[in-house]
Structure formats: C-alpha cells, structure tokens
C-alpha positions in Angstrom: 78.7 -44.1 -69.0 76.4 -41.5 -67.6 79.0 -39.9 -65.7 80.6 -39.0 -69.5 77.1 -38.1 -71.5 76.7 -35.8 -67.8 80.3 -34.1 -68.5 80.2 -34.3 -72.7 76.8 -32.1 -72.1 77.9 -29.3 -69.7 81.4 -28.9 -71.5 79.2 -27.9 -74.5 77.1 -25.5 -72.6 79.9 -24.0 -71.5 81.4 -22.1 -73.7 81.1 -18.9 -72.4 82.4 -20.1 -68.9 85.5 -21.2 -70.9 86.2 -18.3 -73.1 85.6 -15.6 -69.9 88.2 -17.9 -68.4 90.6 -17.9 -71.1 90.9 -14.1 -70.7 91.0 -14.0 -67.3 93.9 -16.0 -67.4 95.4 -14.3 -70.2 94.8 -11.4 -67.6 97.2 -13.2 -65.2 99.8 -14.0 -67.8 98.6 -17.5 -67.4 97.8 -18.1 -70.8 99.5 -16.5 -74.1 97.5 -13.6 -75.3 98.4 -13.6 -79.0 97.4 -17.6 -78.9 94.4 -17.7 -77.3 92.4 -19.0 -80.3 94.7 -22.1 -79.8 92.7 -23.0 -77.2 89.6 -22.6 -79.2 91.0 -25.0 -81.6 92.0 -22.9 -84.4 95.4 -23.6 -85.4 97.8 -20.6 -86.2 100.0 -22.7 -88.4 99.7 -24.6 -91.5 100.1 -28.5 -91.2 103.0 -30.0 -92.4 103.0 -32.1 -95.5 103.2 -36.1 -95.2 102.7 -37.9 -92.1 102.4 -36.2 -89.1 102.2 -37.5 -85.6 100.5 -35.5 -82.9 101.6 -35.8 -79.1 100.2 -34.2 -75.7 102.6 -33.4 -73.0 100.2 -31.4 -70.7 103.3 -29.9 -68.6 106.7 -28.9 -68.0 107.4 -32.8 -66.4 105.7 -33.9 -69.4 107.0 -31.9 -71.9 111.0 -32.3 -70.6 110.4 -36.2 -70.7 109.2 -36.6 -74.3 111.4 -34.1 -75.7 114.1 -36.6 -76.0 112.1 -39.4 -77.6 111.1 -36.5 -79.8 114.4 -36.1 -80.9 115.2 -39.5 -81.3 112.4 -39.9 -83.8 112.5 -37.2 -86.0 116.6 -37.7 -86.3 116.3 -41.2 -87.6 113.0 -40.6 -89.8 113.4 -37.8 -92.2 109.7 -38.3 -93.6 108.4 -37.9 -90.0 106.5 -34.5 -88.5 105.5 -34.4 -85.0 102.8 -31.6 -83.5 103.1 -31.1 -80.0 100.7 -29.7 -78.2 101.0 -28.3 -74.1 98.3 -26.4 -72.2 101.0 -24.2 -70.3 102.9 -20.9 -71.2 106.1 -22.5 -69.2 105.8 -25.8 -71.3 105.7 -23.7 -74.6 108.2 -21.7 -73.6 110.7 -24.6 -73.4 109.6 -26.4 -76.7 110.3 -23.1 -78.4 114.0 -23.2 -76.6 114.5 -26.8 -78.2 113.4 -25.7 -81.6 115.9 -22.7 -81.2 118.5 -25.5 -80.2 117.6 -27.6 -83.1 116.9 -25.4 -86.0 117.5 -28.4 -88.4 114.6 -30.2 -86.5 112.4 -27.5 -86.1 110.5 -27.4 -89.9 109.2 -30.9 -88.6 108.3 -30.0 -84.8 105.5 -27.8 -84.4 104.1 -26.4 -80.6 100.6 -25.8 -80.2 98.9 -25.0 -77.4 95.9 -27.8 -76.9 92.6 -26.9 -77.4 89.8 -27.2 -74.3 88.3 -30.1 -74.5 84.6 -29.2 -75.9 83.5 -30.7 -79.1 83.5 -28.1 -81.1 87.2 -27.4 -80.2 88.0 -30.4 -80.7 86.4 -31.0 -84.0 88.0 -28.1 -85.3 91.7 -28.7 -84.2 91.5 -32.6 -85.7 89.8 -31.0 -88.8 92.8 -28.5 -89.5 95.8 -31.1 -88.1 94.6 -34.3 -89.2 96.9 -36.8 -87.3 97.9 -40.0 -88.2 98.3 -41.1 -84.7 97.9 -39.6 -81.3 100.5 -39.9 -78.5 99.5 -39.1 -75.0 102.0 -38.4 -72.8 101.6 -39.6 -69.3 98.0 -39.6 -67.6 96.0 -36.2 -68.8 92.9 -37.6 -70.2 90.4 -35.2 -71.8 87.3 -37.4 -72.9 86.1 -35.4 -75.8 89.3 -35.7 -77.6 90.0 -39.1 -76.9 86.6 -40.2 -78.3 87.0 -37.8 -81.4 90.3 -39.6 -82.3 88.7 -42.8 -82.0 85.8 -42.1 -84.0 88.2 -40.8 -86.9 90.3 -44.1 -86.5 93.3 -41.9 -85.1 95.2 -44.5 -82.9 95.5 -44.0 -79.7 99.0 -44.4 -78.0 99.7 -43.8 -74.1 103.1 -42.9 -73.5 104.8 -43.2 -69.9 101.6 -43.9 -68.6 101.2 -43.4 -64.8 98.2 -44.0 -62.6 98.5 -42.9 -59.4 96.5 -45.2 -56.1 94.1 -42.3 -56.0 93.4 -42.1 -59.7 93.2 -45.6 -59.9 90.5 -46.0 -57.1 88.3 -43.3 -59.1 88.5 -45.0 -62.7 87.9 -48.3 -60.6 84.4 -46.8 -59.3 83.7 -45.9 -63.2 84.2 -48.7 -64.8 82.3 -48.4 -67.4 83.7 -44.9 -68.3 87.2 -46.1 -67.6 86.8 -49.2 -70.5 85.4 -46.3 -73.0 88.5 -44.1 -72.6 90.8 -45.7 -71.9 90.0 -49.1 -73.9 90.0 -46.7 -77.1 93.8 -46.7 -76.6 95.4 -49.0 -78.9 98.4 -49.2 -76.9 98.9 -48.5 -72.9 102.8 -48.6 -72.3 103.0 -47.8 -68.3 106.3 -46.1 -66.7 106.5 -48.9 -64.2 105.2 -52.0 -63.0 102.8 -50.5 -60.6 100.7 -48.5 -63.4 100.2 -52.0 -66.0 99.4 -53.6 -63.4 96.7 -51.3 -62.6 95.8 -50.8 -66.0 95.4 -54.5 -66.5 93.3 -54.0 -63.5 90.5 -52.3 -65.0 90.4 -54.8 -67.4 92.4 -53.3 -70.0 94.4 -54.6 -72.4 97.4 -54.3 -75.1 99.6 -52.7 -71.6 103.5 -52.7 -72.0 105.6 -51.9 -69.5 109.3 -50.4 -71.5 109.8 -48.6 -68.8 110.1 -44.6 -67.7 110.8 -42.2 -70.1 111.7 -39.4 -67.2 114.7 -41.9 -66.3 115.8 -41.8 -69.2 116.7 -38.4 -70.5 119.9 -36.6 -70.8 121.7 -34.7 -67.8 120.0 -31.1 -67.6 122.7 -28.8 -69.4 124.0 -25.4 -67.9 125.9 -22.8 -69.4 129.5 -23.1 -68.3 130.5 -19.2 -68.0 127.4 -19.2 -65.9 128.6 -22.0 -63.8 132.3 -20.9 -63.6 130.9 -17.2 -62.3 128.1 -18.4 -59.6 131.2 -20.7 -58.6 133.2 -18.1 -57.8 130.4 -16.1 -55.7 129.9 -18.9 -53.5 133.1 -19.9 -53.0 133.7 -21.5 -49.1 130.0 -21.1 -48.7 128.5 -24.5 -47.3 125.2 -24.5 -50.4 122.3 -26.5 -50.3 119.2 -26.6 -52.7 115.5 -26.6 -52.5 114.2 -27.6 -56.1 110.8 -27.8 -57.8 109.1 -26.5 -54.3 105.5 -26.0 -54.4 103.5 -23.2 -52.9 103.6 -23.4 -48.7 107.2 -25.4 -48.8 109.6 -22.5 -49.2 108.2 -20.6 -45.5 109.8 -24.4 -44.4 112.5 -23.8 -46.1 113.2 -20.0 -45.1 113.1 -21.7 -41.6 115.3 -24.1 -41.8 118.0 -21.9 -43.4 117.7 -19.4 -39.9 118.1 -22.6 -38.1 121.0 -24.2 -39.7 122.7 -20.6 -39.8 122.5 -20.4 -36.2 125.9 -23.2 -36.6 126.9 -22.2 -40.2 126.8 -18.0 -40.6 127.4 -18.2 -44.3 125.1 -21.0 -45.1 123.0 -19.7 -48.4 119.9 -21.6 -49.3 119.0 -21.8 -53.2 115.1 -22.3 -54.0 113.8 -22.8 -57.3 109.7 -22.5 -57.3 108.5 -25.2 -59.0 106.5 -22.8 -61.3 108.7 -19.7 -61.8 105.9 -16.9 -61.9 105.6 -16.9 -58.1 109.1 -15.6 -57.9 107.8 -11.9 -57.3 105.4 -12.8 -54.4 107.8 -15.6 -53.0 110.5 -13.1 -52.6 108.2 -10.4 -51.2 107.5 -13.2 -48.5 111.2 -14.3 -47.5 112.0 -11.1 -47.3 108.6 -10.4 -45.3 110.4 -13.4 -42.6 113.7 -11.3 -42.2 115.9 -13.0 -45.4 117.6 -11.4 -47.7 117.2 -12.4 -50.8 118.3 -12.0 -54.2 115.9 -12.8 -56.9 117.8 -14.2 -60.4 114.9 -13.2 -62.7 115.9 -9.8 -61.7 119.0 -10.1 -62.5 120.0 -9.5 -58.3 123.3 -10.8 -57.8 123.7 -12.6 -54.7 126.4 -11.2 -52.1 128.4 -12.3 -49.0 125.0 -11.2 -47.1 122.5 -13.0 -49.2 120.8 -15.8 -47.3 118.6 -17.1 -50.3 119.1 -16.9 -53.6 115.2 -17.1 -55.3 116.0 -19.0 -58.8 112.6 -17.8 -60.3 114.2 -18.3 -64.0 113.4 -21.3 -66.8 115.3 -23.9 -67.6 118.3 -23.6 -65.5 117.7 -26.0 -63.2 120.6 -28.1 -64.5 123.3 -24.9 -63.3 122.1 -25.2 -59.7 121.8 -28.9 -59.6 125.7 -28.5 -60.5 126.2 -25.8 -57.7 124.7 -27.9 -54.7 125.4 -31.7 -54.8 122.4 -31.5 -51.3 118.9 -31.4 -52.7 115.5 -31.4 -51.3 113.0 -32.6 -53.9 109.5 -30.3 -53.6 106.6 -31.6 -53.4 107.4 -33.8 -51.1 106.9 -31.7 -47.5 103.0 -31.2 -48.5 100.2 -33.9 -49.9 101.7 -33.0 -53.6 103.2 -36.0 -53.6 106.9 -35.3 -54.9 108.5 -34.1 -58.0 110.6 -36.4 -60.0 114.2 -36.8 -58.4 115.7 -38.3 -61.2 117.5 -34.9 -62.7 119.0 -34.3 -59.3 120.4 -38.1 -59.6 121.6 -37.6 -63.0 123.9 -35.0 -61.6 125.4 -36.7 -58.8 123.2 -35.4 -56.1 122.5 -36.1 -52.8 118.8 -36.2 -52.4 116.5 -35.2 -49.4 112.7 -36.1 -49.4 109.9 -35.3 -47.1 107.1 -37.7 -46.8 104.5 -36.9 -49.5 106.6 -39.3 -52.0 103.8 -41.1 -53.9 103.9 -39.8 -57.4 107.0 -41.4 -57.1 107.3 -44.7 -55.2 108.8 -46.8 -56.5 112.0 -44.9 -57.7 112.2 -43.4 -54.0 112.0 -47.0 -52.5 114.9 -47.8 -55.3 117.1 -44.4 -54.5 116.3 -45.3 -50.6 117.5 -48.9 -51.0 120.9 -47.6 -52.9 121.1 -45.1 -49.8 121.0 -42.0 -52.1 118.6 -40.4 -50.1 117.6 -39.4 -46.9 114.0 -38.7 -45.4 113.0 -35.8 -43.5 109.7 -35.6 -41.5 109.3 -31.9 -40.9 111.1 -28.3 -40.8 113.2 -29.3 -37.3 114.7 -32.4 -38.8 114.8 -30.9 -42.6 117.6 -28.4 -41.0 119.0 -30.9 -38.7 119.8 -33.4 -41.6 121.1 -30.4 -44.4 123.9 -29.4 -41.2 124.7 -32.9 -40.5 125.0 -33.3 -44.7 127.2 -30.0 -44.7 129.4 -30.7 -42.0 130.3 -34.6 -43.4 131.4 -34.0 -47.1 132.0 -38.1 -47.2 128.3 -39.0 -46.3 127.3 -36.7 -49.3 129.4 -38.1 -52.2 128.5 -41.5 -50.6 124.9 -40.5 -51.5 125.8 -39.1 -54.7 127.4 -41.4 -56.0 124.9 -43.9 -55.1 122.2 -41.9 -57.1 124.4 -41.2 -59.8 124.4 -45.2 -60.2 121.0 -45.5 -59.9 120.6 -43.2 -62.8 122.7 -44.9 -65.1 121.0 -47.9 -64.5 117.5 -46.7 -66.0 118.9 -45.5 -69.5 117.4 -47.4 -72.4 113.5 -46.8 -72.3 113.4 -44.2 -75.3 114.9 -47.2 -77.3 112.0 -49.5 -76.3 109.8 -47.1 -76.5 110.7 -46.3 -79.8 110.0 -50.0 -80.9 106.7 -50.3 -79.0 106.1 -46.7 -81.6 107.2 -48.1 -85.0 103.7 -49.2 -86.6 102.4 -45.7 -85.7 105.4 -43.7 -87.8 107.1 -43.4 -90.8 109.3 -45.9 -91.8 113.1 -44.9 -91.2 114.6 -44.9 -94.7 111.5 -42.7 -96.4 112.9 -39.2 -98.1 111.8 -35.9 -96.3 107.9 -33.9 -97.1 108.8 -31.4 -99.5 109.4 -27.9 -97.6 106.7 -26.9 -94.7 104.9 -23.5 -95.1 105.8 -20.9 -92.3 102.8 -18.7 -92.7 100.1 -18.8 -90.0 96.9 -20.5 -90.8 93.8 -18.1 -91.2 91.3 -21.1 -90.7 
C-alpha cells in the first residue's frame, strides 16, 4: 500500500510535468490539440440524459474489440448511453469512423479522450459524467480512477481482462496494492483461462472466464472498388504481407523481400506499421536500403517497379488482409510479444509468427496445433518460408483454411459477455432518454 500513497502523492505534484507534456505531444501530433482539456478532465460535451455507461478502451486493439459489444448493446437497449473514452488520436479517430457508420447510434455513443490519472482530473471528469458503471477494457489500470469510482459506488467491471506472466509476477510482489485495485472490481471476466487463473491467484475473486472478445468480432470490411483496383495492379505478382509491424521489424522485413526477390523478380512486399504516423520516416528508411517504395497515405500508386508498398493509412487493414492470403503478424520478431492474429484468421489467412508470441499464447498454441501457422526464427528463415509459401499455393490454402476454422470456432463471447453485463445496464425493453444536447460543455 505504500507503493500507491508513494504514486497517489507525486501524480499530484505533478501537474506541471503533465500539462508541459501534453503540449509537447500535441507538438508531435500525438495528442489532439483542440482536446487537450480532455485530458485535464474537462469534458467538451454535455452528458447524455438517463443511464449512461462509461468504458475505457486505452488503444486501437482495445478499442476495435469492444466496438462490437458496443453495438450490440446499445442496438438491443434503447434507454442505454455508453461514453467511451481512449487515450490515443488513432483510437479516436476510429470511434469517430463508427459513429459516422452508425449515425442512428451515434446520439447514444460519445468518445472522449481519458483524463490523466491525477485526482483532480479525475474528480472532475466523474463530476461532469457521472457514470452508472465503469467498464475497463482489457488490462490499463490507472489507480486514481479506479479508487475514485469505488469511493462513489461506481461498479467496477473488467472486460476481456488479460494479465500477462510479467504483469502478473509484479502485482504478485504487491500484493497488497494488487487486492486494493483490483479487488474494487466487482466483476473480473478474463479473455482466457490463463488470465482467471491468475486473477484467482492473487486472491481475487468474482473472475469469469466468457471468453475473448478480440475472437469474436466481425471480418475487418474493405471497400470493394478499392479491392477490385489494387487487384488489378498486382495482378501475376506473387504478394505477401507484413501487418501491425513495430518499430525495428520492417529493416527485417525490407531484407527479406531483397532475398526472396533474388528467385521471384516481381515479388512486392505490403507493410502496414502498426501505428501509421511512422509512415513518413519508415519510407524515408526503405528507400534509404535501396527499395522502392510507394507510400498509400500519399496517395503513391504502386507500379510494376514497386518492391514495397508502405500501407501507412487507418483502418484498411481488412483490404490488404484480402490482397495477401501470407501474413506475418508484428510484434512478434522483437520482445513486443505479438499482435493479435485473429483478423488475419478471420480472412482466411495464412499466418507466419516470429518468436516473441506471448501476449498471445494460447491462441498461437491453438492456430499452431490446427497448422494455420508457421514459425519463423529470424530474417534468413522469414524469407526462406514466405518463397517456399509462394511457390506452393496448396500448402497456403491448407493453412488458411485451417485458421479460417479456428476462427469460426471462437464466435459467441459478446453474447456471454453481454449476460455477465446485464445487472450493470438498462433493461432491454426501457423507451429511449429524451433527445441528447450536441453543444460542447463549457464546465
């Protein structure tokens, strides 16, 4: 418990740390200029009428996974408002694309960016929004807010819960802490049987296990002129795809596209950076190593000459996924520990891992033991397994279709996570608020 009086004491000293590092971020186009005071936990919009339920998705993984269950909710409860709060501009940026999508759902869906977690902050963002329950998505825990809602009798909901070996051997050595924070949940529900049991393991209880809600979300959509075009440019190209790559992966990736091009001359490696404002200095390095590239954020068209094609864009992941059926997952060639490979399942992919796999185990053991993937060790045998994968079109739809399977098999867990949710929403049947002021909130 000292360890969180030590932390709850410099967080409030330092608010001039945090505000010179908002703008120096806003600086960097890493936070949204015109929202800063978000962050300081003054809300720019009025709060909906009625009950409203408030849910943290801290990131673009987050954010994509409880989007759906979103849906689901506010579709079958008319009476029901949601705030969502994200701490990234990329995050925001695609909750503002689903409320463009859904303009009969957006009145009750509102995005905020989440405030830093210092008690004044926090006081004033629970003053203005005044949640009926919290839902945290996944494992972001930010102390002062957790013990705020608890002291206002706000319950406490985890959602998809995971906690990682590493995570779990820290809150082990706090104890204490780990019972104050994470005991103020009222409900734990873990995204597999690894994180409950954990959970349970520091003693904690009311854990549920319904499930992942990552597995569980629809097929990434693309736009079909979009599709139908790119097909046509890369027509009798042998394509393969590096997605959700992390900073220090795409130089191995450049590589193994020279090498593999030594056998196939019109090979063309697609990359998408896991976060998409790197594109500029990604593309200044590729090109640095002797590729040409053409970068899709500005609007470069790839040619018969184009070894990379740098997808530095949002939310289109779902297009290339269709254009390559060979995927590497980033993440997983440095101590990152791996995106989630489920989208590139869901779209009948053939999956290639490197060895930094433990954010996600357990579904890599499962994809392995259908034989949808293949694991790489290092650059060498990355472009040795992508030609072998190009050359034998049967091994790849035998791997596709093997993690295409896998996918269907892990639908449902928005339905039981849904049920585990009932006592903290609206019931189903009650009539909508009465209409939701637009006009920002000068509090």
């Amino acid at each position: 418990m000292a360890a969180l009086r030590l932390y709850q004491f410099i967080v409030f000293l330092s608010a001039p740390f945090l505000r010179l590092s908002l703008a120096r971020r806003a600086a960097k186009g890493r936070e949204d200029k015109a929202r800063l005071r978000e962050r300081l936990g003054r809300a720019s919009l009025k709060r909906p009428q009625g009950h409203m339920i408030w849910v943290h998705a801290a990131s673009v993984g987050e954010t994509l996974s409880v989007l759906p269950l979103l849906e689901d909710i506010l579709a079958s409860r008319p009476a029901q408002s949601i705030l969502l709060t994200t701490g990234t501009r990329t995050s925001a940026r695609l909750v503002a694309k689903f409320q463009t999508a859904h303009p009969d759902l957006r009145p009750r869906l509102k995005h905020q960016f989440a405030p830093l977690d210092r008690g004044p902050y926090v006081s004033s963002f629970l003053d203005h929004w005044q949640p009926n329950a919290a839902l945290w998505v996944e494992s972001e825990i930010w102390p002062n807010l957790v013990l705020a809602c608890a002291k206002r009798d706000i319950p406490l909901v985890m959602v998809n819960g995971r906690l990682s070996a590493r995570s779990f051997s820290r809150w082990k050595k706090l104890s204490g802490t780990a019972r104050r924070l994470l005991g103020s949940f009222s409900l734990l529900m873990a995204q597999d049987a690894t994180t409950a049991s954990r959970l349970q393991g520091l003693g904690l209880k009311h854990v549920k296990n319904p499930g992942n809600l990552k597995l569980d979300a629809p097929a990434l959509g693309a736009d079909d002129g979009e599709l139908s075009a790119l097909q046509s440019t890369f027509a009798n190209r042998p394509i393969w795809f590096g997605a959700s790559t992390h900073a220090n992966e795409e130089r191995s990736l450049g590589e193994a596209h020279r090498m593999i091009k030594a056998s196939l001359p019109n090979v063309l490696t697609l990359i998408a950076p896991r976060h998409p404002d790197r594109g500029e200095a990604l593309a200044k390095q590729l090109r640095a190593a002797g590729h040409k590239v053409a970068q899709r954020s500005q609007d470069e068209a790839p040619d018969a000459d184009t070894d990379i094609y740098l997808l530095d864009t949002l939310g289109e992941l779902g297009l290339f996924y269709r254009l390559s059926n060979i995927v590497l997952i980033g993440g997983t060639l440095i101590p990152h520990g791996g995106q989630n490979p489920i989208e590139a399942a869901r779209l009948k992919c053939a999956i290639l891992h490197g060895p930094h796999i433990e954010n996600f185990q357990e579904m890599f053991d499962a994809l392995e033991a259908a034989q949808a993937v293949a694991s790489i060790a290092d650059t060498p045998t990355l472009a040795a397994q992508v030609k072998a994968l190009l050359q034998n079109p049967a091994t790849v739809e035998q791997m596709s279709e093997a993690a295409l399977a896998y996918a269907h098999e892990m639908t449902g867990t928005r339905a039981r996570v849904i049920n585990l949710l009932a006592p903290y929403l609206t019931t189903a049947d009650t009539p909508p608020p009465s209409p939701i002021m637009q006009e920002a909130h000068d509090g």
